[in-house]
TITORDO-444279 format. One record per residue (C-alpha): residue number from 1; residue in three letters; x negated, y negated, z. Coordinates in Angstrom, 1 decimal. Example, Ala and Ser with C-alpha at 12.3 -4.5 7.8 and 13.67 -1.06 7.14 Angstrom:
2
@k->1, r->ALA, x->-12.3, y->4.5, z->7.8
@k->2, r->SER, x->-13.7, y->1.1, z->7.1
This chain:
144
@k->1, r->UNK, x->-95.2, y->-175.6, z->52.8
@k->2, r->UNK, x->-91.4, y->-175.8, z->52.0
@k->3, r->UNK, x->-92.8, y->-176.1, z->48.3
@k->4, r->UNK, x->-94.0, y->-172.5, z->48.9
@k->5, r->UNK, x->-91.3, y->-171.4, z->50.8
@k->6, r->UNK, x->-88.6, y->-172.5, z->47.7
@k->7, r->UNK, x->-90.5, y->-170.6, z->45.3
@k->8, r->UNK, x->-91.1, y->-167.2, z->46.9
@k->9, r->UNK, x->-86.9, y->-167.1, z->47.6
@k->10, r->UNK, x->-86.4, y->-168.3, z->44.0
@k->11, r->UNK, x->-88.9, y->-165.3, z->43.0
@k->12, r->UNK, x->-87.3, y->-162.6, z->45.3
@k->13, r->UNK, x->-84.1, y->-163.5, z->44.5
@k->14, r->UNK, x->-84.4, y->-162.9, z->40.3
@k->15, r->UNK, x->-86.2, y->-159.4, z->41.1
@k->16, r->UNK, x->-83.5, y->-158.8, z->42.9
@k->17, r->UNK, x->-80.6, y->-159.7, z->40.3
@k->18, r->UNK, x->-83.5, y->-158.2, z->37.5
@k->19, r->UNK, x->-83.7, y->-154.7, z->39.6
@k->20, r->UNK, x->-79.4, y->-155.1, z->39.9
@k->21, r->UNK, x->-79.7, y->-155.3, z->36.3
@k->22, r->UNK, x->-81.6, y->-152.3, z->35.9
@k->23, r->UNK, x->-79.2, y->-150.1, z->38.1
@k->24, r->UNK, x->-75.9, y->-151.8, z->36.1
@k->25, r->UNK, x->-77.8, y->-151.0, z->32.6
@k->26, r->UNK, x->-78.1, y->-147.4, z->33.8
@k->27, r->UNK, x->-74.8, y->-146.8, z->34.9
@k->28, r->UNK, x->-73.2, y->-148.8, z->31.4
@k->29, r->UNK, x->-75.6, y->-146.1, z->29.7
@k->30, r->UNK, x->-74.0, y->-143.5, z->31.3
@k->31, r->UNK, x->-70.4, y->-144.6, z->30.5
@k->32, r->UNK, x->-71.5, y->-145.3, z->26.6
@k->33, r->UNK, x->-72.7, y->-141.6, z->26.6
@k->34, r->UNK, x->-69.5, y->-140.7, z->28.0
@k->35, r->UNK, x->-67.0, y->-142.7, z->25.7
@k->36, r->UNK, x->-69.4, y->-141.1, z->22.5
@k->37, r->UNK, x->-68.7, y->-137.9, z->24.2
@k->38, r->UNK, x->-72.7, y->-137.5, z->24.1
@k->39, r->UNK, x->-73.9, y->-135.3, z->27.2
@k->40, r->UNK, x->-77.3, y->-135.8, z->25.8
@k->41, r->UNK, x->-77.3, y->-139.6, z->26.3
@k->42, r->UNK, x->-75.7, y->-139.2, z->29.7
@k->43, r->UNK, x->-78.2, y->-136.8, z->30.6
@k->44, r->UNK, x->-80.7, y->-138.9, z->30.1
@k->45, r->UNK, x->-79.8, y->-141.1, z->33.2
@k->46, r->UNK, x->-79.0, y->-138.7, z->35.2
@k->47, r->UNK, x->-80.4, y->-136.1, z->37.6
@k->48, r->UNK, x->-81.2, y->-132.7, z->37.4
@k->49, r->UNK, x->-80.0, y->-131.9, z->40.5
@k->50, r->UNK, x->-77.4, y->-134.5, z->39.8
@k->51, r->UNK, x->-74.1, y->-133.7, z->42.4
@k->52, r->UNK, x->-70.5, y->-134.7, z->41.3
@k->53, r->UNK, x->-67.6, y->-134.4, z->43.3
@k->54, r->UNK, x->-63.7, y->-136.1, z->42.9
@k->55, r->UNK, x->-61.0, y->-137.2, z->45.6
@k->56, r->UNK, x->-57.7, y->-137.0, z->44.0
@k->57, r->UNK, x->-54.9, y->-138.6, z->46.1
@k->58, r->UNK, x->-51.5, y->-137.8, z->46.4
@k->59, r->UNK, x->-49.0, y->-138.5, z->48.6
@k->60, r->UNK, x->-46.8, y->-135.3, z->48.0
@k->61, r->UNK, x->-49.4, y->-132.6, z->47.3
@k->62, r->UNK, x->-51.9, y->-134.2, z->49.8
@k->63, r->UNK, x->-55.6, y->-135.1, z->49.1
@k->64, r->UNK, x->-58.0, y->-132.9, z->47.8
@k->65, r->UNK, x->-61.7, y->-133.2, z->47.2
@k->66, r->UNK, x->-63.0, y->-131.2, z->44.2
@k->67, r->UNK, x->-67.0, y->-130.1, z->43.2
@k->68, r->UNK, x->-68.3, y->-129.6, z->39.6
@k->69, r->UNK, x->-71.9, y->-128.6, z->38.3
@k->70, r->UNK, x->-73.7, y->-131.1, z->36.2
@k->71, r->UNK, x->-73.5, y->-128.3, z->33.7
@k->72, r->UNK, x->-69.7, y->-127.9, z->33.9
@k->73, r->UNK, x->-69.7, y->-131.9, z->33.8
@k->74, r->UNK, x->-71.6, y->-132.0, z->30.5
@k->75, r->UNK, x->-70.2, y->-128.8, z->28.8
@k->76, r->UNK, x->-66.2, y->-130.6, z->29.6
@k->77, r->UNK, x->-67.7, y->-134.1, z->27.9
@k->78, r->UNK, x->-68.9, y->-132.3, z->24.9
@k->79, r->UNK, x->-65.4, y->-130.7, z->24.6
@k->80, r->UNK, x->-63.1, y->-133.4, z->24.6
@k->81, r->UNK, x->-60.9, y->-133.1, z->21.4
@k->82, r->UNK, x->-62.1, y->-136.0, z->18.6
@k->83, r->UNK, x->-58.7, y->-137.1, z->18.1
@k->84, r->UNK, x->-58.1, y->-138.0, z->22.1
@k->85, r->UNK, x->-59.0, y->-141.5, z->22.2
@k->86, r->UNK, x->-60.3, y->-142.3, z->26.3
@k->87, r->UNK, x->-61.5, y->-145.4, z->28.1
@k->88, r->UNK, x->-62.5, y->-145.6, z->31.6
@k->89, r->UNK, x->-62.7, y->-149.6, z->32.4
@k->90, r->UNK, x->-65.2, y->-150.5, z->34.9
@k->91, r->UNK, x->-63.4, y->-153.8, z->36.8
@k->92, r->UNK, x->-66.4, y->-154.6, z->38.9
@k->93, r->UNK, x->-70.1, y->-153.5, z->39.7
@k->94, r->UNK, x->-71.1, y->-153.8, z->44.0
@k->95, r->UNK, x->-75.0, y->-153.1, z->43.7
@k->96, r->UNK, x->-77.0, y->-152.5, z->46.8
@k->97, r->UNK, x->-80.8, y->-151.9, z->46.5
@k->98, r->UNK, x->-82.9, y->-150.4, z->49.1
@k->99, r->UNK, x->-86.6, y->-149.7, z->47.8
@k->100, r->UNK, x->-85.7, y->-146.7, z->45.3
@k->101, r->UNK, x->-82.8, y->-145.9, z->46.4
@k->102, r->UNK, x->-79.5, y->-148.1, z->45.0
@k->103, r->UNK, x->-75.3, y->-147.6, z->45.2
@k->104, r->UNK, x->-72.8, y->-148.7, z->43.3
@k->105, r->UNK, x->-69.5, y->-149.3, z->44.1
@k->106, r->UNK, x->-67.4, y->-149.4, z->40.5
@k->107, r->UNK, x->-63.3, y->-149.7, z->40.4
@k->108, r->UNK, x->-62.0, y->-148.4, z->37.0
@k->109, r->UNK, x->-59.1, y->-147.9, z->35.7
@k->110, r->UNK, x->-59.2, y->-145.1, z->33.1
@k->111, r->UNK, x->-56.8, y->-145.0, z->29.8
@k->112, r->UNK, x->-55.5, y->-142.0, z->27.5
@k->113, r->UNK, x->-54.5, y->-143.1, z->23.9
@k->114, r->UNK, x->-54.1, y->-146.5, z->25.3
@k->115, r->UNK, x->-51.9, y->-145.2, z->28.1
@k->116, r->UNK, x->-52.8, y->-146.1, z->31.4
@k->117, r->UNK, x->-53.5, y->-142.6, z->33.5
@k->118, r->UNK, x->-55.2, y->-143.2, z->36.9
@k->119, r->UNK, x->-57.2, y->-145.3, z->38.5
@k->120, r->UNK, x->-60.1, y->-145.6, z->41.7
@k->121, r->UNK, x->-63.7, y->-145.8, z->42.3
@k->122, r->UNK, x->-66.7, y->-144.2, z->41.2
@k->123, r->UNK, x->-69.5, y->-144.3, z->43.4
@k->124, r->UNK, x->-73.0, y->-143.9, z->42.7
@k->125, r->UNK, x->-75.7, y->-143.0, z->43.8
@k->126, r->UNK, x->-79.3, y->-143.7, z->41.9
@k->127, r->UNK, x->-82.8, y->-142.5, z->42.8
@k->128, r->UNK, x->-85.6, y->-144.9, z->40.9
@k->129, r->UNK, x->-87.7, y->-142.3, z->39.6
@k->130, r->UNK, x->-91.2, y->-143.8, z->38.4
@k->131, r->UNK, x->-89.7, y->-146.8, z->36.1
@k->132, r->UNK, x->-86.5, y->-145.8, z->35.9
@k->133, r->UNK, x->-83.0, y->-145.2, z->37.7
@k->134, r->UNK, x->-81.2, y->-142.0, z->37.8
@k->135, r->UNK, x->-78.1, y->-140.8, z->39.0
@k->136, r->UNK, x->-77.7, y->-138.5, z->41.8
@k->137, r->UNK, x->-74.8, y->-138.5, z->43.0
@k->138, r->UNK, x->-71.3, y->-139.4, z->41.6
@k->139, r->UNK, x->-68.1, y->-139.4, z->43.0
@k->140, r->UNK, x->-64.6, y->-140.9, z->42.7
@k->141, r->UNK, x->-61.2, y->-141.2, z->43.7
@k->142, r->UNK, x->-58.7, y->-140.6, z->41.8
@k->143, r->UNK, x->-54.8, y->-142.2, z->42.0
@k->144, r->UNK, x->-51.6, y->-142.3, z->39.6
């Protein structure tokens, strides 16, 4: 019986890290898309109905939270100049899975022409639509 019991919790532990896996490929597809400004690879893992919204901090001018359409999103990747060279650095992935629902909780630290700008976290939010995830929801904080 505790033959049994060691292979189902060796089993539901890799889909677990294999469905992790999924959600982290998804959201690394999205950042490719970005860094080839390509809004049709980034569309392709995300939403429709996709919502984005921004927290930028500071201290002196206080903390504001910010909306954008997923068209305005993709029409402002599209138009980034070809000679600005941009990295956003994702430090960590925190992936939590609930049936077809997942979040992702990703610190980054984002770079202009190897300058470091800002830095914060991007949230996600990912819907698993038949056999794969999508983004929903997106937002982040932003700090000098």
């Amino acid at each position: 019986m505790k033959f049994y019991i060691l292979i189902f919790c060796i089993l539901f532990g890799l889909s677990s890290n294999a469905q992790k896996q999924e959600v982290q490929n998804c959201i690394e597809s999205f950042f490719e898309g970005f860094h080839q400004r390509d809004s049709v690879k980034i569309k392709l893992v995300c939403s429709d109905k996709m919502i984005l919204q921004s927290i930028s901090e500071n201290i002196a001018k206080g903390n504001k939270l910010s909306n954008e359409s997923a068209k305005e999103f993709y029409k402002s990747i599209a138009s980034i100049p070809s000679n600005m060279k941009f990295q956003e650095k994702i430090l960590s992935y925190n992936i939590q899975i609930d049936g077809t629902m997942a979040h992702v909780w990703a610190p980054y630290e984002f770079y202009i022409n190897d300058k470091f700008s800002h830095s914060g976290v991007n949230t996600f939010t990912l819907f698993k639509e038949k056999d794969s995830w999508k983004i929903i929801y997106l937002i982040d904080t932003r700090r000098k």
